[in-house]
C-alpha positions as a Markdown table, in Angstrom:
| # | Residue | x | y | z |
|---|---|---|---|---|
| 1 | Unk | 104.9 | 50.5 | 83.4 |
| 2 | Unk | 103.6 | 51.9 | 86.7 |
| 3 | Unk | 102.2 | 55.9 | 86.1 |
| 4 | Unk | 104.0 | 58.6 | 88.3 |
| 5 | Unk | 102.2 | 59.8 | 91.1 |
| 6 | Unk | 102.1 | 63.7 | 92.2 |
| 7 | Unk | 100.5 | 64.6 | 95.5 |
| 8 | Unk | 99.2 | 68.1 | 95.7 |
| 9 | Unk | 98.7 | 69.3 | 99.7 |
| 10 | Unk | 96.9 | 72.2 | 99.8 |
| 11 | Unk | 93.3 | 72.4 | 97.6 |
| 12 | Unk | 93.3 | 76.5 | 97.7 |
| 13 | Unk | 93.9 | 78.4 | 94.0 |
| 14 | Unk | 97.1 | 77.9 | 93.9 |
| 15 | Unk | 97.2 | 73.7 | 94.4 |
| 16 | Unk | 93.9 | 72.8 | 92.6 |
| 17 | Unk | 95.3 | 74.9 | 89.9 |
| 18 | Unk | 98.6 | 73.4 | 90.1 |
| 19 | Unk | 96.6 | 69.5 | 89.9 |
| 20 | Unk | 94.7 | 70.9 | 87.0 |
| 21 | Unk | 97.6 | 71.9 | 84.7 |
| 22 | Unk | 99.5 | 68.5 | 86.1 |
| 23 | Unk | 96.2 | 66.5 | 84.7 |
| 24 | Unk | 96.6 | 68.2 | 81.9 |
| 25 | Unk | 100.1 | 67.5 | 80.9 |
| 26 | Unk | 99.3 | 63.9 | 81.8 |
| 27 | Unk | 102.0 | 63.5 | 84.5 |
| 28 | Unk | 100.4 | 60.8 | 86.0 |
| 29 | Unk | 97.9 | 60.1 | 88.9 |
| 30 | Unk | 97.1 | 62.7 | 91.3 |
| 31 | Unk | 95.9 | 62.8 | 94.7 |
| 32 | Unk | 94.4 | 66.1 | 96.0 |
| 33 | Unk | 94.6 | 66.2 | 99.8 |
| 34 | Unk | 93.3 | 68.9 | 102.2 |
| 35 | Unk | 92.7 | 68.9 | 105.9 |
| 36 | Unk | 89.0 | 70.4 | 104.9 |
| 37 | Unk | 86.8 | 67.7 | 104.3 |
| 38 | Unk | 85.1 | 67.4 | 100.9 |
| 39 | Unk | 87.0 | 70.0 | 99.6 |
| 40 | Unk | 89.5 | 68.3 | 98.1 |
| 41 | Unk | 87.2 | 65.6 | 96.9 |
| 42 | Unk | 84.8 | 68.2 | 95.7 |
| 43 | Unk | 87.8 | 69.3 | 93.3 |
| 44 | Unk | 89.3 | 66.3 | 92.8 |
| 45 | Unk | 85.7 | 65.2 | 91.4 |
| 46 | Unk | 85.3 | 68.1 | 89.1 |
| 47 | Unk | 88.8 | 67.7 | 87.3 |
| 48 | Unk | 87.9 | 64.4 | 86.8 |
| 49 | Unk | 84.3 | 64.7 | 85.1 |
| 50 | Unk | 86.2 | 67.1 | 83.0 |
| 51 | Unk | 89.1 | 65.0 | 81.9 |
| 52 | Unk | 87.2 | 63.5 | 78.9 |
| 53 | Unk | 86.5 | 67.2 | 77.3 |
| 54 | Unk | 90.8 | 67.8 | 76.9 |
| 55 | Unk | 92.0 | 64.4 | 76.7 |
| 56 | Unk | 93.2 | 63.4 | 79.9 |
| 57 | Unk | 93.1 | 59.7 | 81.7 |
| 58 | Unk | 94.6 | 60.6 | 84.3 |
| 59 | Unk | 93.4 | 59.1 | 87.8 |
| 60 | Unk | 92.3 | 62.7 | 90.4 |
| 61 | Unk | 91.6 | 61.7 | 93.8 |
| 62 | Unk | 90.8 | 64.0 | 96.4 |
| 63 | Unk | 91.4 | 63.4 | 100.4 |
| 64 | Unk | 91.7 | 63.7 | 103.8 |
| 65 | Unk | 94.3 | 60.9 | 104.3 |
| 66 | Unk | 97.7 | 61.1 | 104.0 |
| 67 | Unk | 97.9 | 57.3 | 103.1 |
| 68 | Unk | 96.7 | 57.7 | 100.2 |
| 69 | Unk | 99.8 | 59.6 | 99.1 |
| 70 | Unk | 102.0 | 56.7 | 99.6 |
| 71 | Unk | 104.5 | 56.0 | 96.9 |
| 72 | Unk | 104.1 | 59.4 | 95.6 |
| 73 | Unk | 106.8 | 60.2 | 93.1 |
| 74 | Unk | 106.8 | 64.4 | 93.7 |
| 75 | Unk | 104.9 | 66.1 | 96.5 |
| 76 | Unk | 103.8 | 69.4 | 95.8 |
| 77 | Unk | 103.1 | 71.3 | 99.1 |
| 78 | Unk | 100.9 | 74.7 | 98.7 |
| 79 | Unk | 99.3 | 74.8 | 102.0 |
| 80 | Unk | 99.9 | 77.9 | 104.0 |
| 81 | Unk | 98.1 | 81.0 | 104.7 |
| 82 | Unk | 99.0 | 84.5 | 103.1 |
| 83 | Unk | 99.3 | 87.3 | 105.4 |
| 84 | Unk | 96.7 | 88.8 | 106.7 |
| 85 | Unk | 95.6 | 92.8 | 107.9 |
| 86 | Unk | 97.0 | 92.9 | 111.3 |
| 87 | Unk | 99.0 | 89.9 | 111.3 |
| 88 | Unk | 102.9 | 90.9 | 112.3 |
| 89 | Unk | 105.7 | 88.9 | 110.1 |
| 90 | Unk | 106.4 | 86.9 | 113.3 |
| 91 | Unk | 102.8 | 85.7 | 112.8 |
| 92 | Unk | 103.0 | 84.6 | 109.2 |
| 93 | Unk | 106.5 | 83.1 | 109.9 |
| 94 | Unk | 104.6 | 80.8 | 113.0 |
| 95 | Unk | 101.4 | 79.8 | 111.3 |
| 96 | Unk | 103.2 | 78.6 | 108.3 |
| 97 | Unk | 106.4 | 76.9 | 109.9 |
| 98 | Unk | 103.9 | 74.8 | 111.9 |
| 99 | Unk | 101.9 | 74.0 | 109.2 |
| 100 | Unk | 104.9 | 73.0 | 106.8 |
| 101 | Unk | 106.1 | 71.1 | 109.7 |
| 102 | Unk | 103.0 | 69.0 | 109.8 |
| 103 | Unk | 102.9 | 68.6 | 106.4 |
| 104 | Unk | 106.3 | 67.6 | 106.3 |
| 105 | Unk | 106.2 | 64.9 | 108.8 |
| 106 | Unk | 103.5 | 63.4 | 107.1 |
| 107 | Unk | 105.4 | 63.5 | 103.6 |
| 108 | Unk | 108.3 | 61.8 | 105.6 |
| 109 | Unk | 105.8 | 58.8 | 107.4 |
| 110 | Unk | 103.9 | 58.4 | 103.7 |
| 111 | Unk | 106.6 | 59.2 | 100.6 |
| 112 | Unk | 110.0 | 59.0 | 102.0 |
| 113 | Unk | 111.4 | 58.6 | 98.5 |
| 114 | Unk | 109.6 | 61.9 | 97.0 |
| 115 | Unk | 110.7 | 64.8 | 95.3 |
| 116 | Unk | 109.4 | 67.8 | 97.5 |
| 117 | Unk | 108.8 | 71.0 | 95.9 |
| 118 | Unk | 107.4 | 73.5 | 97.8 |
| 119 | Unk | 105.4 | 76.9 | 97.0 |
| 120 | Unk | 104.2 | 78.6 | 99.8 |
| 121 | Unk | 106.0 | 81.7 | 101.7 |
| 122 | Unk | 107.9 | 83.1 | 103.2 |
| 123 | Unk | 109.4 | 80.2 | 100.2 |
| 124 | Unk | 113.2 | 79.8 | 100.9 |
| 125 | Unk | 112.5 | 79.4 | 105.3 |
| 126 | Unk | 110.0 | 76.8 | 104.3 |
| 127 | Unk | 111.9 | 75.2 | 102.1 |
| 128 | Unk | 114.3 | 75.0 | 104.9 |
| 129 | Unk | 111.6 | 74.0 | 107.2 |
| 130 | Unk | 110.6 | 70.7 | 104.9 |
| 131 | Unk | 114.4 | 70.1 | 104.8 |
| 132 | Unk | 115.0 | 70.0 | 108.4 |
| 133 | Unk | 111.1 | 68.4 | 109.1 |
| 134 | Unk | 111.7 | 65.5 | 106.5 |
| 135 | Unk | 115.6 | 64.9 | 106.4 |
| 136 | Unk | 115.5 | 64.2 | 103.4 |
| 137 | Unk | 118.5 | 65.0 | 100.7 |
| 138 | Unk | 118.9 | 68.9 | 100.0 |
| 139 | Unk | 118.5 | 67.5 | 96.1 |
| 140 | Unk | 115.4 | 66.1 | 96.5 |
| 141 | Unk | 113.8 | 69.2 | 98.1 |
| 142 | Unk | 113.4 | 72.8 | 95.7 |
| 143 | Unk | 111.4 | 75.9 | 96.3 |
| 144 | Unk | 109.3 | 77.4 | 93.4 |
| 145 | Unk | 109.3 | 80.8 | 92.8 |
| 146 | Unk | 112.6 | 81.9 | 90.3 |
| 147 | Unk | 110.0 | 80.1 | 87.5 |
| 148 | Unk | 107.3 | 82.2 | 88.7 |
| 149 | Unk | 109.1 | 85.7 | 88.9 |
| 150 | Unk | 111.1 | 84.5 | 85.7 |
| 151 | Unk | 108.2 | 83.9 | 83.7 |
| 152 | Unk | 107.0 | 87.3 | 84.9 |
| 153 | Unk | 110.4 | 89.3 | 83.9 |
| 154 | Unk | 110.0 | 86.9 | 80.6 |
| 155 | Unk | 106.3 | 88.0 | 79.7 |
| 156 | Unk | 107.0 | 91.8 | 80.8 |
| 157 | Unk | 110.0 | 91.8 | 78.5 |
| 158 | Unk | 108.0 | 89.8 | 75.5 |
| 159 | Unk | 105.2 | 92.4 | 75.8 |
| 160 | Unk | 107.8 | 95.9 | 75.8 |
| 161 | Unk | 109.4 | 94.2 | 72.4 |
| 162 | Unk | 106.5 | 92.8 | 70.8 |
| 163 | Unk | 108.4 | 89.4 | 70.7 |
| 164 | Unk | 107.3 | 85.8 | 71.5 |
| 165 | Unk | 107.6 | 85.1 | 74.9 |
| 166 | Unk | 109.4 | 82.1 | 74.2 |
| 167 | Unk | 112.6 | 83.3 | 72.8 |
| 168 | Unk | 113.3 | 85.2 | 75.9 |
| 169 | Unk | 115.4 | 83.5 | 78.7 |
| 170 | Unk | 116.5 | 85.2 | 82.1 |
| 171 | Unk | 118.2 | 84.5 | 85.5 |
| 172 | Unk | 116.9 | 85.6 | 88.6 |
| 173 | Unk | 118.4 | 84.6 | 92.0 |
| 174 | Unk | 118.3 | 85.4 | 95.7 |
| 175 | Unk | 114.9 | 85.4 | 97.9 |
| 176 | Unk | 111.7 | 85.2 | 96.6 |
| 177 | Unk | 110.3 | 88.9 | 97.4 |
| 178 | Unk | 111.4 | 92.4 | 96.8 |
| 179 | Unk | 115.3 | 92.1 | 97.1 |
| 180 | Unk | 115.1 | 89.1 | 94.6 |
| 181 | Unk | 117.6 | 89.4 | 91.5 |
| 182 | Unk | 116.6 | 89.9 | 88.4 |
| 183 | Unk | 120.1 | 89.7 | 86.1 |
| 184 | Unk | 119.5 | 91.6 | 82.6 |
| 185 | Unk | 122.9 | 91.2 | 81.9 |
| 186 | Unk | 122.1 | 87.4 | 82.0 |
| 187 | Unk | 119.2 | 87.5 | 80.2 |
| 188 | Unk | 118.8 | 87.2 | 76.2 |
| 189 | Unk | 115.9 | 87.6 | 73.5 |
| 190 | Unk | 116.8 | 85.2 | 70.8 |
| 191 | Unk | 120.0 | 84.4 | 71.7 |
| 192 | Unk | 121.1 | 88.8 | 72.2 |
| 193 | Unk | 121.4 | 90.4 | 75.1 |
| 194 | Unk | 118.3 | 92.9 | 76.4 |
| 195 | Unk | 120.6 | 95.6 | 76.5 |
| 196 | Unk | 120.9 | 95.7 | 72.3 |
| 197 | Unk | 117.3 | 96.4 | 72.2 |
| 198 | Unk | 116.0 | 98.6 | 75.9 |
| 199 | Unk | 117.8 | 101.5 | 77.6 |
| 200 | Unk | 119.4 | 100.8 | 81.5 |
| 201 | Unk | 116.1 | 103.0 | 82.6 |
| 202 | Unk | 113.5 | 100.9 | 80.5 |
| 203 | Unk | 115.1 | 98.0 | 82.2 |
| 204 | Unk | 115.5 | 98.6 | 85.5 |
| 205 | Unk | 111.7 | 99.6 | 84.9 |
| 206 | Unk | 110.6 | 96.0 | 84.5 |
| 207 | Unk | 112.9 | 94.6 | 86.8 |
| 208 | Unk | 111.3 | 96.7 | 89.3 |
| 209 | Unk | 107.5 | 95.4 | 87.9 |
| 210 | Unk | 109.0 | 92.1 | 88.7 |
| 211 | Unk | 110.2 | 92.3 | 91.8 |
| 212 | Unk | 106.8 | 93.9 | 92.5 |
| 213 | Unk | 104.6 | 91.3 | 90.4 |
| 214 | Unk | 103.2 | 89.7 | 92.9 |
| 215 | Unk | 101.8 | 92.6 | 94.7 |
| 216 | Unk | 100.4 | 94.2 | 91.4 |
| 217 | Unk | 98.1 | 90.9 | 91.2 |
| 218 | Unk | 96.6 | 91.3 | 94.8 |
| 219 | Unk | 95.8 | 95.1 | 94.5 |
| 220 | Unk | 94.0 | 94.0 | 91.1 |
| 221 | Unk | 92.0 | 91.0 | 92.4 |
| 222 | Unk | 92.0 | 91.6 | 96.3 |
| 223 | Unk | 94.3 | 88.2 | 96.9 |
| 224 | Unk | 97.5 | 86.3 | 95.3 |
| 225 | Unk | 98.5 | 85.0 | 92.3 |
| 226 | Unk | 97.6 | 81.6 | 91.5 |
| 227 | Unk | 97.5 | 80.8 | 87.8 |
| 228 | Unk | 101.5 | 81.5 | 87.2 |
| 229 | Unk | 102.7 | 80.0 | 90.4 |
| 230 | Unk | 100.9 | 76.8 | 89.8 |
| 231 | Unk | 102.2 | 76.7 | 86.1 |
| 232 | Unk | 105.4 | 76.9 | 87.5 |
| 233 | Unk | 105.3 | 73.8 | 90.4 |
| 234 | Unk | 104.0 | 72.1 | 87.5 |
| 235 | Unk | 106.9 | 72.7 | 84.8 |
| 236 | Unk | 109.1 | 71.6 | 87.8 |
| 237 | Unk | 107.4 | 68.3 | 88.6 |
| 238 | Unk | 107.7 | 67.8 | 84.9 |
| 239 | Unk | 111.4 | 68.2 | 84.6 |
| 240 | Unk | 111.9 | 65.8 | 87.5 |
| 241 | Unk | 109.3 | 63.1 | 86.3 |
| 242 | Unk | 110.9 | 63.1 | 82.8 |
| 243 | Unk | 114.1 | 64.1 | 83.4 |
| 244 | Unk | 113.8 | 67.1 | 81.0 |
| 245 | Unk | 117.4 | 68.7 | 82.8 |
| 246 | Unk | 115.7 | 71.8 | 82.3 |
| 247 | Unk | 117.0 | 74.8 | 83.8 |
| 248 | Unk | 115.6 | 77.0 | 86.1 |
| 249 | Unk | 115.4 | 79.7 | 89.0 |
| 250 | Unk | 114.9 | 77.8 | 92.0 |
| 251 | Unk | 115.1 | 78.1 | 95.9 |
| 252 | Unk | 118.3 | 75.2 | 95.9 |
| 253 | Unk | 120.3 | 74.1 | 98.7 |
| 254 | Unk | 123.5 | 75.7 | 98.1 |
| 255 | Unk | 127.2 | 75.6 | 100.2 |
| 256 | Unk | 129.9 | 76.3 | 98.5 |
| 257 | Unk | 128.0 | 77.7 | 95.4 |
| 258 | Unk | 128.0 | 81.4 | 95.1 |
| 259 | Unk | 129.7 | 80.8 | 99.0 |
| 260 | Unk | 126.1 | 80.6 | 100.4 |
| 261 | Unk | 127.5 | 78.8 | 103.3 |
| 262 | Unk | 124.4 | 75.9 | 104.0 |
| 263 | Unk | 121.1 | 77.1 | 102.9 |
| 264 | Unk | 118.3 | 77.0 | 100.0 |
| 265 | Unk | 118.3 | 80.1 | 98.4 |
| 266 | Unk | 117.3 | 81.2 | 94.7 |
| 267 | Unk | 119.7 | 80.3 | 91.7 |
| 268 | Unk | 120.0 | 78.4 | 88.6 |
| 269 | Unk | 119.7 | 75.0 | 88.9 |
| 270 | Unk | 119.7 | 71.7 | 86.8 |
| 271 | Unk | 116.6 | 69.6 | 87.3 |
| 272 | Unk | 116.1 | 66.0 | 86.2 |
| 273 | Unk | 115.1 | 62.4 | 87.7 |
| 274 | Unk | 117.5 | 63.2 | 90.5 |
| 275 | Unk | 116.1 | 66.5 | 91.4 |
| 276 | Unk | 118.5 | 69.1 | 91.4 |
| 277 | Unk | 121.4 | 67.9 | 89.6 |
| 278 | Unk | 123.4 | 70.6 | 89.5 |
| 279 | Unk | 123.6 | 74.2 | 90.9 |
| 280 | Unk | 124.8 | 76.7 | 87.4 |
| 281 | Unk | 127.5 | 79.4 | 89.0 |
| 282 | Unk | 127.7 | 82.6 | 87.0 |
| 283 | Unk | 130.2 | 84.9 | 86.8 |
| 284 | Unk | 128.6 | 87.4 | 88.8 |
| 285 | Unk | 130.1 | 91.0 | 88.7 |
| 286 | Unk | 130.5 | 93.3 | 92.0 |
| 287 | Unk | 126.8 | 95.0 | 91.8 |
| 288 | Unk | 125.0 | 91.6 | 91.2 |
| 289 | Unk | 127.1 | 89.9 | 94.1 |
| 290 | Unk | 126.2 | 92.9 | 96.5 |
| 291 | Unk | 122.8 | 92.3 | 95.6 |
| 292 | Unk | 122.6 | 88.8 | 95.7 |
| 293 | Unk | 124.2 | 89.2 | 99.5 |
| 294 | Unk | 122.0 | 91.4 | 100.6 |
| 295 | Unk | 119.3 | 88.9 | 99.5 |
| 296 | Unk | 120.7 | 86.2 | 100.9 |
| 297 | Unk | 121.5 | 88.0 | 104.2 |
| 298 | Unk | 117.9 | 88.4 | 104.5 |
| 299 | Unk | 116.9 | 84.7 | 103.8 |
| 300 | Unk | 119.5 | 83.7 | 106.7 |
| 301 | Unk | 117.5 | 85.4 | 109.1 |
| 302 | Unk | 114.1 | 84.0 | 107.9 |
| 303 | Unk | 115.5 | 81.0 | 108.5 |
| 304 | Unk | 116.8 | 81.9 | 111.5 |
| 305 | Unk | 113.7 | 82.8 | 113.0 |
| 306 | Unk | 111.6 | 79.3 | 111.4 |
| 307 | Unk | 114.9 | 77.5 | 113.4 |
| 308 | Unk | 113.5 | 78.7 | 116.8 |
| 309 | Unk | 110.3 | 78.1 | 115.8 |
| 310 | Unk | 110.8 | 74.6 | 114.8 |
């Protein structure tokens, strides 16, 4: 029986780390590829000398050339640049819409039957951006970044109740940044809602951590996150490659859902060998519909900008 393959684009922190946790979890074969020469092979190389020391067969490549991706099974694309001192968000919004757009033709020439899931920002335009670039179906295309600010709400929550971080489980939905959309009354520890054991003002303390978690990384270590958001592409690719149907908070196309109207946007989603199988719609009340249009209001016009600059 043939391995999967997973393609990694982008050989920065955030994509070798995302090929080392995939190694580890034995998804398959991976191919590293980077525009900067030897980088990706230079990384690609070390994974592989350490494979032996945690168990892991798994064939790491690293590359220049795109045709070595062909017959990938799930492309995970992580190039992009963060912004930079100086650099307006019409600059950001340019440099990385043409450099999704590249990537995305090539993923379209060299693995027109992949899975696409896509981590860099600003996330739910560049998911958009692959969408358009590639043509491929809305279900076969996801933006990470619910997992990541889930899994922060999750450990922030596991730490203020001195519980395991597994028996917590939260929704957030809407864009990936500061008017994302935590949902305490969605989330649970061990089955109860957070509201039996934390006041409304502890709460709304760590959903505000959360929205702001990526920000409290970079003013501790001077640049972004990388450990979390990789873990996160990676628990994805898994669901899809084993068809896990595990649920999470994902940038998913949406039109009728939640009346979104035709775009990808954060909610609970289904993912398994299909991709995204199904879209979950809560029963949202009046505040957490406000929010979640106010949210969404500002992805349209992140998208609308990439459009013109497609």
């Amino acid at each position: 029986m043939a391995k999967d393959k997973i393609t990694v684009v982008g050989t920065g922190n955030v994509g070798a780390t995302t090929a080392h946790i995939a190694a580890t979890r034995r998804l398959g074969e991976i191919v590293l590829l980077d525009i900067v020469k030897g980088l990706a092979q230079g990384k690609a190389l070390d994974m592989a000398e350490a494979s032996g020391l945690y168990g892991s067969e798994q064939r790491i490549v690293g590359t220049t050339d795109w045709s070595a991706a062909a017959g990938s099974d799930v492309v995970i694309v992580t190039s992009g640049v963060p912004r930079k001192p100086g650099m307006s968000r019409d600059d950001l919004l340019a440099t990385n819409a043409n450099i999704v757009k590249s990537v995305s033709q090539q993923i379209a020439a060299h693995c027109p039957d992949a899975f696409v899931i896509v981590v860099c920002n600003p996330l739910d335009a560049m998911v958009y951006a692959v969408a358009k670039t590639t043509g491929f179906p809305q279900r076969r295309i996801v933006g990470m970044a619910g997992a990541l600010d889930s899994a922060r709400f999750c450990y922030f929550l596991a730490t203020e109740l001195g519980v395991c971080v597994d028996d917590i489980h939260c929704v957030l939905m809407g864009g990936h940044g500061d008017d994302m959309v935590p949902l305490p009354r969605f989330t649970t520890v061990g089955g109860v809602p957070i509201a039996q054991f934390l006041s409304e003002t502890k709460i709304a303390e760590l959903v505000e951590r959360t929205r702001k978690g990526g920000i409290e990384v970079v003013n501790l270590l001077g640049y972004s996150a990388y450990y979390a958001p990789a873990a996160g592409a990676v628990k994805m690719a898994e669901a899809i490659l084993r068809d896990t149907r595990g649920v999470f908070s994902c940038s998913a196309y949406c039109r009728d859902e939640y009346e979104v109207g035709g775009y990808f946007v954060g909610v609970p989603a289904v993912l398994g060998r299909r991709g995204v199988e199904w879209v979950i719609e809560l029963d949202l009340d009046d505040s957490e519909k406000q929010q979640f249009g106010e949210s969404l209001a500002h992805v349209k016009e992140l998208v609308a900008d990439v459009d013109r600059m497609l």
